[in-house]
C-alpha positions as a printed Julia matrix, in Angstrom:
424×3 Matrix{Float64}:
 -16.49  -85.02   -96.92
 -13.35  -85.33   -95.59
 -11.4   -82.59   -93.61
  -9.29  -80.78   -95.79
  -5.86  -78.98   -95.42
  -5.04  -75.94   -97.57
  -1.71  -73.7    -97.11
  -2.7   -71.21   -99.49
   0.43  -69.14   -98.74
   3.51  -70.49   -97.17
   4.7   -73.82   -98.24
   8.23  -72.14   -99.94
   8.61  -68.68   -98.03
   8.99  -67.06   -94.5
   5.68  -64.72   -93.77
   2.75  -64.02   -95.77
   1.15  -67.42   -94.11
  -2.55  -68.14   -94.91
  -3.85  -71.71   -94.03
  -7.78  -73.02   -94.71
  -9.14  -76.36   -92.46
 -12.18  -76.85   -94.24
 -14.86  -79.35   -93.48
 -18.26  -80.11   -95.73
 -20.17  -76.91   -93.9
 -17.6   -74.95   -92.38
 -14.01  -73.2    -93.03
 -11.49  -71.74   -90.77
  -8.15  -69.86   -91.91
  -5.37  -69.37   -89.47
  -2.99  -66.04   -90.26
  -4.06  -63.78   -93.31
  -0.69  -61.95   -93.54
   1.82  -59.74   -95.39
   4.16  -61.12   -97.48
   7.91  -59.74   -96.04
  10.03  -57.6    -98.48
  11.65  -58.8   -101.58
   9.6   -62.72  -101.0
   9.53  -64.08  -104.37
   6.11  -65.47  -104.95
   3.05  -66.91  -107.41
   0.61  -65.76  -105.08
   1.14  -62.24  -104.38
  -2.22  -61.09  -105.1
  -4.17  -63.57  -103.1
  -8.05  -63.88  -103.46
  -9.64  -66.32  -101.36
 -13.54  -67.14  -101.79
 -15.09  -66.24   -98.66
 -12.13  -64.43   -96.94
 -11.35  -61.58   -99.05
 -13.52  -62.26  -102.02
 -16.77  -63.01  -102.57
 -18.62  -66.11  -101.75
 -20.02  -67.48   -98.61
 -17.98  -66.51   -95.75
 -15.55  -68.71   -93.74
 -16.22  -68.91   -90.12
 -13.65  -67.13   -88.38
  -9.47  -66.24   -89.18
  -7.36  -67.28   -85.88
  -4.12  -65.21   -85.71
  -1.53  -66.8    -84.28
   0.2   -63.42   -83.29
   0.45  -59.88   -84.18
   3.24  -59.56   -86.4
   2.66  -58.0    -89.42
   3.27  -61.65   -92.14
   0.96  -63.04   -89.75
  -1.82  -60.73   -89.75
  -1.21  -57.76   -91.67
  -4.17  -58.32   -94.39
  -6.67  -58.25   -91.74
  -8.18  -54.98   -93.34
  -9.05  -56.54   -96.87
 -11.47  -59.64   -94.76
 -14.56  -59.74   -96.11
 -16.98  -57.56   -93.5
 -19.01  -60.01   -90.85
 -15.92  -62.71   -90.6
 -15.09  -63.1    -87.11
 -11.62  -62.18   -85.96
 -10.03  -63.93   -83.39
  -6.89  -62.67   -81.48
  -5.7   -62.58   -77.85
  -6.6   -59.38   -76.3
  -2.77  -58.4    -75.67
  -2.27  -59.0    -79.11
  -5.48  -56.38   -80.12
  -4.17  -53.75   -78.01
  -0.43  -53.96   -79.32
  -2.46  -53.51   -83.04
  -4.78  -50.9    -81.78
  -1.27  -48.81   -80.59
   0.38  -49.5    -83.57
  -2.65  -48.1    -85.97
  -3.76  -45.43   -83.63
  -0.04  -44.04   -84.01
  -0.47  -44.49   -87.84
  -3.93  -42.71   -87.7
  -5.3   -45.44   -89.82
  -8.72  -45.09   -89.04
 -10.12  -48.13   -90.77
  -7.66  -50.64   -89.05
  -8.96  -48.75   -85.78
 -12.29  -49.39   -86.51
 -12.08  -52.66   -87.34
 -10.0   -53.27   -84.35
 -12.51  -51.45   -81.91
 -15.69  -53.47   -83.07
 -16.35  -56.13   -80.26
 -18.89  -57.79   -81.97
 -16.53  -58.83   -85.03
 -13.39  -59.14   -82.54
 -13.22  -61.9    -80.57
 -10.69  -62.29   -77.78
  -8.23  -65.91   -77.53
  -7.97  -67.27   -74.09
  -5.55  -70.05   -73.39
  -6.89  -73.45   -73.18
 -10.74  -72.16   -73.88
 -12.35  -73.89   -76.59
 -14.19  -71.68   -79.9
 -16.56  -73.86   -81.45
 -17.2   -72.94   -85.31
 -19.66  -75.4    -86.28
 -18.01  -78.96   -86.49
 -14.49  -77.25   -86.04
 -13.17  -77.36   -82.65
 -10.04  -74.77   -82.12
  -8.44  -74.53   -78.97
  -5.75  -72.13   -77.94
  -2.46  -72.48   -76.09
  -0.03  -70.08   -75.58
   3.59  -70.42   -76.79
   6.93  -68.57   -76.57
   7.73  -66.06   -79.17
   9.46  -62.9    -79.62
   5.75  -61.24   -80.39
   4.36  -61.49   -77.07
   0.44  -63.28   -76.67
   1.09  -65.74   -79.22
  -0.78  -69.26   -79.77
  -0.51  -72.49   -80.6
  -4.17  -73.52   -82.08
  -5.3   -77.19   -81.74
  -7.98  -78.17   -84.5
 -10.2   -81.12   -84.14
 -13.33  -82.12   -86.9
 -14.62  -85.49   -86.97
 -11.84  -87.03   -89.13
  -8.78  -84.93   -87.87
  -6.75  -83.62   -85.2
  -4.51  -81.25   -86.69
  -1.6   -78.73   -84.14
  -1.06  -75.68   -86.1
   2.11  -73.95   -84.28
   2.41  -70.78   -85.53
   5.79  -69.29   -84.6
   7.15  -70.52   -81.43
  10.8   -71.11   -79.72
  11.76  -72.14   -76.36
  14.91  -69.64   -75.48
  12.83  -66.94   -74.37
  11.81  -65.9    -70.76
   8.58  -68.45   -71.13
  10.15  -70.99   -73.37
  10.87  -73.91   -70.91
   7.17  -74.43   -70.76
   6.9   -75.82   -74.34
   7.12  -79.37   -74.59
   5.68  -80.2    -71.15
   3.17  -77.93   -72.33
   2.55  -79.7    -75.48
   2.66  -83.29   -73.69
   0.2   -82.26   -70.88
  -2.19  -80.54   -72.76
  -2.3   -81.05   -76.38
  -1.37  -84.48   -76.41
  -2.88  -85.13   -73.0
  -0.03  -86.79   -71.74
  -0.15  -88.94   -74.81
  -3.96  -89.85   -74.54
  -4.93  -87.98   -77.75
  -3.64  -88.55   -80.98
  -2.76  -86.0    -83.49
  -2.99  -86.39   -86.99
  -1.17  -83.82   -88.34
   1.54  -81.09   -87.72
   1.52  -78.01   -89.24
   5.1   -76.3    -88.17
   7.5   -73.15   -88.97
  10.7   -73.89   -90.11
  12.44  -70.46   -90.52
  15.64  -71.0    -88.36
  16.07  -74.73   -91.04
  17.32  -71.85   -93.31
  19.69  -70.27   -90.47
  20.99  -73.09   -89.05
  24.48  -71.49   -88.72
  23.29  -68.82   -86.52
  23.97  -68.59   -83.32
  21.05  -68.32   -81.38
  21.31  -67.67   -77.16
  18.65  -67.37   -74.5
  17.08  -64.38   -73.79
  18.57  -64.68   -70.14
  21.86  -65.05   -71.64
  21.74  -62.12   -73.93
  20.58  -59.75   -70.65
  23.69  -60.85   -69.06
  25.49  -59.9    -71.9
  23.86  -56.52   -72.08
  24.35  -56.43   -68.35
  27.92  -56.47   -68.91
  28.42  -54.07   -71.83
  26.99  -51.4    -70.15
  29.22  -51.83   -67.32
  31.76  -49.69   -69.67
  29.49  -48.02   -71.56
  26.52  -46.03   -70.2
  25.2   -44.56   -73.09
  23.34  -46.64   -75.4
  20.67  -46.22   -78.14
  18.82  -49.42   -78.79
  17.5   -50.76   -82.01
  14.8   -53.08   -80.92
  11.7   -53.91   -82.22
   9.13  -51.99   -80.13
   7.16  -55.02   -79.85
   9.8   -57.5    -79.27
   8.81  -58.19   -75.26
  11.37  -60.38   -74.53
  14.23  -58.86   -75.59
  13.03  -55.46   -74.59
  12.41  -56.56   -70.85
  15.93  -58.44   -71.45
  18.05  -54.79   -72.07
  15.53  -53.08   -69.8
  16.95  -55.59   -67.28
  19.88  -55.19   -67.73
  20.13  -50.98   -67.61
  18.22  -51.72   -64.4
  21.17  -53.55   -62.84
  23.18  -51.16   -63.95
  21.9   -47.78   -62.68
  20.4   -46.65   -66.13
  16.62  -45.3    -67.36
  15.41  -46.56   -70.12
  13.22  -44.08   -72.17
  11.67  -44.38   -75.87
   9.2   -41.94   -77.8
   5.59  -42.07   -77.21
   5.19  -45.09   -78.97
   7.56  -47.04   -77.26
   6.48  -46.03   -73.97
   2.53  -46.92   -74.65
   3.35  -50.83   -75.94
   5.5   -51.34   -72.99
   2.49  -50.19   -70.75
   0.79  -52.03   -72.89
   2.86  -54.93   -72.18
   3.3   -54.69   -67.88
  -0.78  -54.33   -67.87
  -1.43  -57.82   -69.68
   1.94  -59.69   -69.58
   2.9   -58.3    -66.31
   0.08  -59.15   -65.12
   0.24  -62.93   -65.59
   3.74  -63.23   -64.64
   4.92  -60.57   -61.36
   8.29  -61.63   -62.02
   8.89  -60.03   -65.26
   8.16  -57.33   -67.76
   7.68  -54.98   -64.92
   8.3   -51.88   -66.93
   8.48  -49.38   -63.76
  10.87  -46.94   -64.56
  10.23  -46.2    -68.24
  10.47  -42.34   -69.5
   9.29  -40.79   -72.76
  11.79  -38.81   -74.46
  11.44  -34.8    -73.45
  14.92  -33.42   -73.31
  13.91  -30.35   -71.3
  11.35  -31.84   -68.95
  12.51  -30.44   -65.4
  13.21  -33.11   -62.93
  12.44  -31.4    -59.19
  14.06  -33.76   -56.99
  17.58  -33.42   -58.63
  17.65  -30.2    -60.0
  18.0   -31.26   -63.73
  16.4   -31.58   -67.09
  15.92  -34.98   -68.41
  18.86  -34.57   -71.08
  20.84  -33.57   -67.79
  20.3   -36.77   -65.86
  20.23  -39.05   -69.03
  24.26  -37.44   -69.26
  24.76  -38.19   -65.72
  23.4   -41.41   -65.38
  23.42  -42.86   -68.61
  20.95  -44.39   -70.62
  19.11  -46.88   -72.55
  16.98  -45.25   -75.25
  15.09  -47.31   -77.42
  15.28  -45.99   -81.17
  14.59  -46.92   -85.12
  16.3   -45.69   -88.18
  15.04  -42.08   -89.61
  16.42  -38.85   -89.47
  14.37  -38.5    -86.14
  17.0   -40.65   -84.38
  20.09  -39.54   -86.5
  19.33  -36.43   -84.99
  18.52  -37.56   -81.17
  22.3   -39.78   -82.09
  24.05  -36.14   -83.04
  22.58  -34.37   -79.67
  25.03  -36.6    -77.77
  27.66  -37.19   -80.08
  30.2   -36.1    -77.43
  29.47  -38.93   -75.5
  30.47  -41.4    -78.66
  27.49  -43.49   -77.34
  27.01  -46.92   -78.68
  24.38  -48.73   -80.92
  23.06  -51.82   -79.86
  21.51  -53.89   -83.39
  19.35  -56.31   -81.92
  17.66  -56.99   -85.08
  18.2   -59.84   -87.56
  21.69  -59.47   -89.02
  19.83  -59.87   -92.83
  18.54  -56.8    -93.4
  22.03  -55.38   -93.37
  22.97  -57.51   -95.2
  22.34  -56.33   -99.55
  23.0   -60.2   -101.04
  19.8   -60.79   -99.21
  15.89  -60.35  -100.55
  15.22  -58.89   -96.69
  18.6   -56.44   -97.04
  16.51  -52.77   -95.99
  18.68  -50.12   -96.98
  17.5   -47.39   -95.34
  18.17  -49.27   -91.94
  22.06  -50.3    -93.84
  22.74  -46.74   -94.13
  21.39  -45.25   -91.04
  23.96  -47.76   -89.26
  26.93  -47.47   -91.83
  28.4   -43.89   -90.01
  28.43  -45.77   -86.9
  30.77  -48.98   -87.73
  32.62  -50.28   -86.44
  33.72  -48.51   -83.45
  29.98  -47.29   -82.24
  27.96  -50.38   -83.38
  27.46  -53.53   -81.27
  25.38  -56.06   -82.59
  23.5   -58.53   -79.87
  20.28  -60.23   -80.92
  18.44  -63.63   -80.21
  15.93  -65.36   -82.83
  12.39  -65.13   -81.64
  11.7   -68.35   -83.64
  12.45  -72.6    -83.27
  15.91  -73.8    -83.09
  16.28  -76.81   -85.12
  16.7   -78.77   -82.13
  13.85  -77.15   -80.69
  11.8   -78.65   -83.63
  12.88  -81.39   -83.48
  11.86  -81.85   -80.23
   8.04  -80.67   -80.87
   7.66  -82.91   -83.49
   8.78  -85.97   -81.38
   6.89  -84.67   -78.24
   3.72  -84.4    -81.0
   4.61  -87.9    -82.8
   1.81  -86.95   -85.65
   0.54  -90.01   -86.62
  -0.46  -88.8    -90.64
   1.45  -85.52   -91.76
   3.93  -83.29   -90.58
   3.88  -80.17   -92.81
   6.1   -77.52   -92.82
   5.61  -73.82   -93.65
   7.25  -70.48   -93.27
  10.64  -71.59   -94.44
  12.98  -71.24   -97.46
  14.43  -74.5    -96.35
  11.76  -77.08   -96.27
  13.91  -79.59   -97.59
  15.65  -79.82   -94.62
  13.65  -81.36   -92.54
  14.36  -84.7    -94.13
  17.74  -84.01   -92.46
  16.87  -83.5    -88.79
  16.93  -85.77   -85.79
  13.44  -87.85   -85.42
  12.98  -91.09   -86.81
  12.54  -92.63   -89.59
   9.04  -93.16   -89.22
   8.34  -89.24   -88.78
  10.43  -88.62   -91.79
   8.24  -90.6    -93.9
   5.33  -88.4    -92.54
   7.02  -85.26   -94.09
   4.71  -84.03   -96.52
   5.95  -81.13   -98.71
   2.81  -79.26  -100.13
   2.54  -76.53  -102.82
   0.83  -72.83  -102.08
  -2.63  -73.47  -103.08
  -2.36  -77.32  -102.57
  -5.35  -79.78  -100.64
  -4.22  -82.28   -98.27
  -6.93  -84.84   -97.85
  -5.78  -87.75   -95.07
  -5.82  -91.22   -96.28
């Protein structure tokens, strides 16, 4: 039998992406995630035969990262199916659910026999599918690349990627040295994101040049509450940076202060040049600080700060203790969830920031996913030589309209959720 190509989930939509490589005896699936709020979908209620239904079990789910549309229906797996995941990415998920006191995420997540840790460029045999792992650039930190060969195909799955973060400038030498092997080996097909081909009027800047930036805001203004996702590395470490150069702590809650350990023991680890989160403080207002004489609030209102917040009545409150200081907000977020024409608009985030424009509110964010030139590039440094399929995107039309050639635009194939691809 020949290989076969499924996208059971993310042909027409950003998130909820579930994809099956299935040969005559075995089956993978790569993501088994949450659909994102207000996604308009046929397959909301997904039931897959031998992932989280009955039947003969598949032979392992790869996540490509740990956001939540990539693998947030990793509790409803049939028992037994191995997960794989890099071992960064299990530890920013074991934080995350231990905070939530979700004990049966926890346990799943603690069981070493059903959780199997990714390692870059180390092959995971499952049967007669070969998957190999490389690491890419994305604003979820540990994220992969998987490389799929059976006898009949040799398929590059990219999950989400980019190459304007801190680690981007890697990518396509990355992809010609090793996936392609300097041109060597042939793939098939490519299986790529396409969320910016939907954004393509937003301006996206490095993660270098948005510390600058930062850098320079808080030159005038030394009080700052950040809304960040707490497990965006990049552009934490980028306005960590930048309150570094300036003289200011950064601090967070609990949470916020384990990930970013979290994140200095694995990716500061690998690269001593960054996310060195040194000088990182959990919020206690009152906590005495010997060597200056002060509480924390006392310092933080001498020195300024960076403190690293989400919307709630938590933070409305931490935002009224130093109201007298007119600090600023910092929205480094994706400008659609303010914004209520759109299916993402969150309205609880909308009206935690609404008291604050426009005077207090300063929005500076970077994309953690592909510029259109950026794929454009990957699929030219790939040159598949059968398919290039798109997913994750509202815009899949328009990658008829990009820069490659002709003869990769005839290899544009547009499938349907639920849809086989067999190669000719």
């Amino acid at each position: 039998m020949a290989t076969k190509i499924i996208i059971h989930r993310g042909t027409n939509q950003i998130g909820g992406c579930v994809t099956e490589i299935k040969t005559e005896n075995h089956r993978i699936f790569i993501d088994f995630g949450e659909e994102l709020p207000g996604t308009e979908s046929k397959v909301h209620d997904l039931k897959i035969e031998g992932l989280n239904y009955e039947g003969k079990k598949c032979d392992g789910v790869f996540f490509t990262h740990y956001h939540g549309d990539h693998v947030g229906m990793f509790q409803s797996i049939q028992m037994d199916v191995p997960l794989y995941m890099g071992e960064c990415a299990r530890q920013i998920m074991l934080t995350i659910y231990d905070t939530l006191k979700d004990n049966a995420a926890l346990k799943i997540l603690r069981n070493d026999k059903r959780m199997h840790p990714i390692v870059e460029n180390v092959v995971i045999q499952c049967g007669d599918i070969k998957v190999t792992p490389y690491s890419v650039d994305h604003s979820a930190y540990d994220a992969y690349m998987f490389l799929i060969e059976t006898k009949d195909l040799t398929i590059l799955h990219t999950g989400d990627y980019r190459n304007h973060g801190y680690r981007g400038h890697r990518l396509l030498d990355m992809i010609h040295t090793y996936i392609t092997n300097n041109g060597i080996r042939k793939i098939d097909v490519l299986i790529t994101e396409g969320t910016m081909m939907s954004r393509q009027s937003e301006k996206v800047m490095t993660e270098l040049e948005m510390q600058q930036i930062a850098a320079n805001y808080f030159k005038d203004n030394k009080y700052i509450f950040l809304l960040c996702s707490s497990t965006n590395l990049d552009s934490l470490w980028s306005f960590y940076k930048a309150a570094e150069r300036n003289g200011m702590r950064f601090y967070g809650n609990g949470y916020v202060y384990n990930q970013l350990q979290n994140f200095m023991k694995y990716a500061g680890a690998r690269a001593k040049s960054l996310y060195q989160f040194k000088t990182v403080y959990p919020v206690n207002w009152s906590y005495p600080l010997k060597k200056v004489n002060m509480t924390q609030e006392e310092f933080m209102r001498e020195k300024g700060f960076v403190i690293v917040i989400k919307e709630g009545e938590k933070y409305k409150k931490w935002l009224e203790r130093f109201a007298d200081l007119k600090p600023k907000i910092i929205y480094s977020m994706w400008e659609g969830y303010l914004e209520p024409e759109l299916k993402a608009y969150n309205k609880e985030l909308a009206e935690f920031l609404k008291p604050y424009e426009p005077e207090q509110l300063y929005k500076l964010h970077t994309s953690g996913h592909a510029t259109t030139k950026c794929i454009e590039d990957v699929i030219t440094t790939v040159n598949p030589q059968k398919a290039i399929i798109p997913i994750h995107t509202e815009n899949r039309d328009g990658f008829v309209d990009i820069n490659i050639s002709d003869e990769l635009k005839q290899r544009i194939t547009y499938l349907e959720d639920g849809e086989e691809f067999i190669s000719q």
